[in-house]
N, CA, C and O of each residue as an XYZ file, in Angstrom:
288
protein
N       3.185     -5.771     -9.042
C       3.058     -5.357     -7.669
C       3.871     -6.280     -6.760
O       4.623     -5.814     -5.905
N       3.685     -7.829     -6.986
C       4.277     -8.756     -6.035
C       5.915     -8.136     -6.286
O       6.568     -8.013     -5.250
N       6.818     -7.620     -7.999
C       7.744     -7.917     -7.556
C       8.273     -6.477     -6.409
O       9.080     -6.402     -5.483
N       7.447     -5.610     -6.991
C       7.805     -4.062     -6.223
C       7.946     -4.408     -5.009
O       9.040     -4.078     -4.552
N       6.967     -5.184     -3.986
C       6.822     -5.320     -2.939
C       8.251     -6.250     -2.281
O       9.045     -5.859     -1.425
N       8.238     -7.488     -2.959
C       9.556     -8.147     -2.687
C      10.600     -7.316     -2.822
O      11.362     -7.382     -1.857
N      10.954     -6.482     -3.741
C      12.221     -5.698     -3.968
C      12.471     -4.613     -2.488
O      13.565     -4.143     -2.176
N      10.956     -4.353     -1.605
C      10.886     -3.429     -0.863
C      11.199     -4.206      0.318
O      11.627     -3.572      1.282
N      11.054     -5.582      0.433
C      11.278     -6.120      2.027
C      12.789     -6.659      1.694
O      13.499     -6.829      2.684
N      13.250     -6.891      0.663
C      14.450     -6.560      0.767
C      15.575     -5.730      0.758
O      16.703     -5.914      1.214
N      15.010     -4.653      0.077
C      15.890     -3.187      0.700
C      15.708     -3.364      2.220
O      16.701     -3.548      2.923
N      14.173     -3.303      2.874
C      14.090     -3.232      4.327
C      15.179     -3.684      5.075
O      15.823     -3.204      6.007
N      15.248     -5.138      4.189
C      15.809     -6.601      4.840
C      17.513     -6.234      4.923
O      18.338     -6.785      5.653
N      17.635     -5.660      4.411
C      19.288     -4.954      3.759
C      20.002     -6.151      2.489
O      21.168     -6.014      2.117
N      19.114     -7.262      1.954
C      19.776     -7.968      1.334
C      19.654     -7.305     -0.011
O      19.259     -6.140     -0.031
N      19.916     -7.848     -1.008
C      19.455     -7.838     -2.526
C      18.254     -8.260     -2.694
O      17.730     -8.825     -1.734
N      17.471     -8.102     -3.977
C      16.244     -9.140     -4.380
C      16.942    -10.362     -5.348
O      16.741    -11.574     -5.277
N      17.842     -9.602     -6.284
C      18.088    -10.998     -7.013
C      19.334    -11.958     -6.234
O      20.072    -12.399     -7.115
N      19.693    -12.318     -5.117
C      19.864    -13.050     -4.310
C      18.867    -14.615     -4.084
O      19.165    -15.809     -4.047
N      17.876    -14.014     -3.996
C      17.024    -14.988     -3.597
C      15.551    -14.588     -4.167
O      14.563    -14.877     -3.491
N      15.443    -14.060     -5.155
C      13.958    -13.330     -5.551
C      12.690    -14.237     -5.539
O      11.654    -13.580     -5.439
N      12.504    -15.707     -5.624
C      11.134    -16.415     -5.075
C      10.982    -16.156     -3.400
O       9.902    -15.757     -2.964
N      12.062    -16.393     -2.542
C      12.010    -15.894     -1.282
C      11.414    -14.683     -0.888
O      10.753    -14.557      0.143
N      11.687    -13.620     -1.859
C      10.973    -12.366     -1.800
C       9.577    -12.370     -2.336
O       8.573    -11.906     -1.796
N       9.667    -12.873     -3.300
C       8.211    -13.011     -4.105
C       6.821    -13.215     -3.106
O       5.832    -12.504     -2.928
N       7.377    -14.950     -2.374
C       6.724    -15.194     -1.498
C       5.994    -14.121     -0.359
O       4.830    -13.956      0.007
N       7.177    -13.549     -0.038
C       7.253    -12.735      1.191
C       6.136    -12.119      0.753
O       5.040    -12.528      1.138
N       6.227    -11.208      0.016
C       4.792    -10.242     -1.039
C       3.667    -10.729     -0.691
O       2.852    -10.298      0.125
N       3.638    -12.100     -1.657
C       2.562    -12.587     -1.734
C       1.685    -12.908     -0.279
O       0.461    -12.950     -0.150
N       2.732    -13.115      0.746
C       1.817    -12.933      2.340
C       1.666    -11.774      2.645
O       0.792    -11.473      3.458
N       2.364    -10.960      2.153
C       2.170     -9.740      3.200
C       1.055     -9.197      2.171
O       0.698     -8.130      2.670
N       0.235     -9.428      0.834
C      -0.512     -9.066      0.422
C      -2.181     -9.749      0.886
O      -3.330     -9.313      0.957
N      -1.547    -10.919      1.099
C      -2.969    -11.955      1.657
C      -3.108    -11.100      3.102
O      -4.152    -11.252      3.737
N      -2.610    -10.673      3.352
C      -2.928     -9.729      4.867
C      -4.239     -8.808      4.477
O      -5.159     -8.610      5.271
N      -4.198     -8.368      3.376
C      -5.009     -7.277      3.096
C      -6.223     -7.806      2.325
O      -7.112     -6.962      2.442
N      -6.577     -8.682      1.701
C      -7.032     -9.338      1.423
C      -8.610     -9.409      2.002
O      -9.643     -9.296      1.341
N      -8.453     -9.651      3.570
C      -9.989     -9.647      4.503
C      -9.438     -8.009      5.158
O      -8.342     -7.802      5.678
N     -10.626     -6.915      4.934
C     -10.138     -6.075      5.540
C     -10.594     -5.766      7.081
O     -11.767     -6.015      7.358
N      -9.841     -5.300      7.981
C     -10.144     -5.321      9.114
C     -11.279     -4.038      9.536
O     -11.619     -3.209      8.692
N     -11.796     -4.013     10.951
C     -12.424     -2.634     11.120
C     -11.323     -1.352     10.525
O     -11.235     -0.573      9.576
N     -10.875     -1.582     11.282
C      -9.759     -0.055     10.892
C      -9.127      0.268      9.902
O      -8.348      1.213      9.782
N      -9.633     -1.000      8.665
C      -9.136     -0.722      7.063
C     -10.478      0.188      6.947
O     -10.487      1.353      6.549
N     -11.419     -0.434      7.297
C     -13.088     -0.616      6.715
C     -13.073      1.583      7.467
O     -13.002      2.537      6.692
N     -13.138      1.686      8.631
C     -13.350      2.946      8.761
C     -12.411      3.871      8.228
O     -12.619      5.081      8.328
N     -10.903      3.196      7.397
C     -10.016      4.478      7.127
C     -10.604      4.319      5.574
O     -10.096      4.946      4.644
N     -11.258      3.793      5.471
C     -11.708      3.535      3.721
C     -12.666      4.832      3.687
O     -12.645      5.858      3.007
N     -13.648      4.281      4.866
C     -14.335      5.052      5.166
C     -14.504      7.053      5.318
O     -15.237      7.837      4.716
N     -13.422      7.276      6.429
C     -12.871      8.174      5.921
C     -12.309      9.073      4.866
O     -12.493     10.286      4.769
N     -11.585      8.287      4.078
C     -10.915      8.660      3.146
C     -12.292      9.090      2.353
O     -12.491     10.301      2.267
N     -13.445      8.032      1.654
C     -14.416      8.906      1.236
C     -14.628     10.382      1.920
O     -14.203     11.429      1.432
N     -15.325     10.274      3.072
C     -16.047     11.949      3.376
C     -14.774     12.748      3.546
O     -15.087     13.905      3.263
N     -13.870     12.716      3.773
C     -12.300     13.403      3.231
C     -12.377     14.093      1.694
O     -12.411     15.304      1.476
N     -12.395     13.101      0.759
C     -12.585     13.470     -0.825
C     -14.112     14.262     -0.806
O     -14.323     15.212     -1.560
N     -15.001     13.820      0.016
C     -16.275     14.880     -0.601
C     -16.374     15.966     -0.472
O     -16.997     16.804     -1.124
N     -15.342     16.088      0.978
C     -14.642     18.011      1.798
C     -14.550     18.039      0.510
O     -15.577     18.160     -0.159
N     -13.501     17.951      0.005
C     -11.896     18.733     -0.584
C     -12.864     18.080     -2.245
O     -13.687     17.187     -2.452
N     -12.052     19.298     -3.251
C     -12.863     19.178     -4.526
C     -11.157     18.436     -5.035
O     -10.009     18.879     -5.072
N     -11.797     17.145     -5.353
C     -10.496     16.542     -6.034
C     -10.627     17.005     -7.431
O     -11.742     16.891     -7.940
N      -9.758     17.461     -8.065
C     -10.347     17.370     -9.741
C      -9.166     16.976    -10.639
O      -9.029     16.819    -11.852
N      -8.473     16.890     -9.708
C      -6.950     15.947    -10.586
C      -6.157     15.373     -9.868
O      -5.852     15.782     -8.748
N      -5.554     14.000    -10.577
C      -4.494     13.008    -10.174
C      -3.514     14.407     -9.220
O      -2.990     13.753     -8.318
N      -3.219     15.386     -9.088
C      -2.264     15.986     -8.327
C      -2.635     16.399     -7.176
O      -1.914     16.442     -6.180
N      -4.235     16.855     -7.269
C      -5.155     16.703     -6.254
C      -5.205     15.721     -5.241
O      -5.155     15.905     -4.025
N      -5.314     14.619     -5.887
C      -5.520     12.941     -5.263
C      -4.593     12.805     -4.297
O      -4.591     12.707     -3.070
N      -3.639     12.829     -5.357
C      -1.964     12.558     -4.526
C      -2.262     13.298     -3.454
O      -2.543     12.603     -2.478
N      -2.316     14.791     -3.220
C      -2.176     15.820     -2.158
C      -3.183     15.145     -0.999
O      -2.852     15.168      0.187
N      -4.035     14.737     -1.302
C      -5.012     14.297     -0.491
C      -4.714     13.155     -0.011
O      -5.157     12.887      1.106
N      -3.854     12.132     -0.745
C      -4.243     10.674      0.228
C      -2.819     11.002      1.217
O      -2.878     10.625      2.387
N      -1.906     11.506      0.868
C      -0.346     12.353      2.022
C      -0.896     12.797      3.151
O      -0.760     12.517      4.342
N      -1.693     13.717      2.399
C      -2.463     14.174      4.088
C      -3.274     13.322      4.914
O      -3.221     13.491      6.133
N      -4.200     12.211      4.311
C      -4.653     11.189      5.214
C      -3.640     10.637      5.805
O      -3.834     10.395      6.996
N      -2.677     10.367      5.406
C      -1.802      9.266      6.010
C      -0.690      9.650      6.880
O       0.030      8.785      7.380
């Protein structure tokens, strides 16, 4: 996950990852400690997202997918 994420703030970034890839690594690794304590508005979209799935009859990974697109 850390390196997916580094590889992604450097596309953002317009550089390379293997340029500097602990620089990126790092980067990850904060922007993951962000999520870490979740805030109200993680806590009620969590929230959501349950009584969302209890509407809608998930019954497969293609389901899922369709469903968390439309939350977001």
């Amino acid at each position: 996950m850390i390196e997916r994420i580094g590889r992604a703030i450097a596309d953002a970034d317009g550089t390379n990852f293997s340029t500097d890839p602990e620089r990126f690594r790092r980067m990850a690794r904060a922007a993951l400690a962000a999520l870490a304590t979740p805030t109200e508005a993680m806590i009620g979209a969590a929230h959501e997202a349950v009584w969302f799935d209890a509407v809608w009859a998930i019954n497969s990974r293609r389901d899922f997918q369709r469903a968390v697109k439309a939350m977001l």
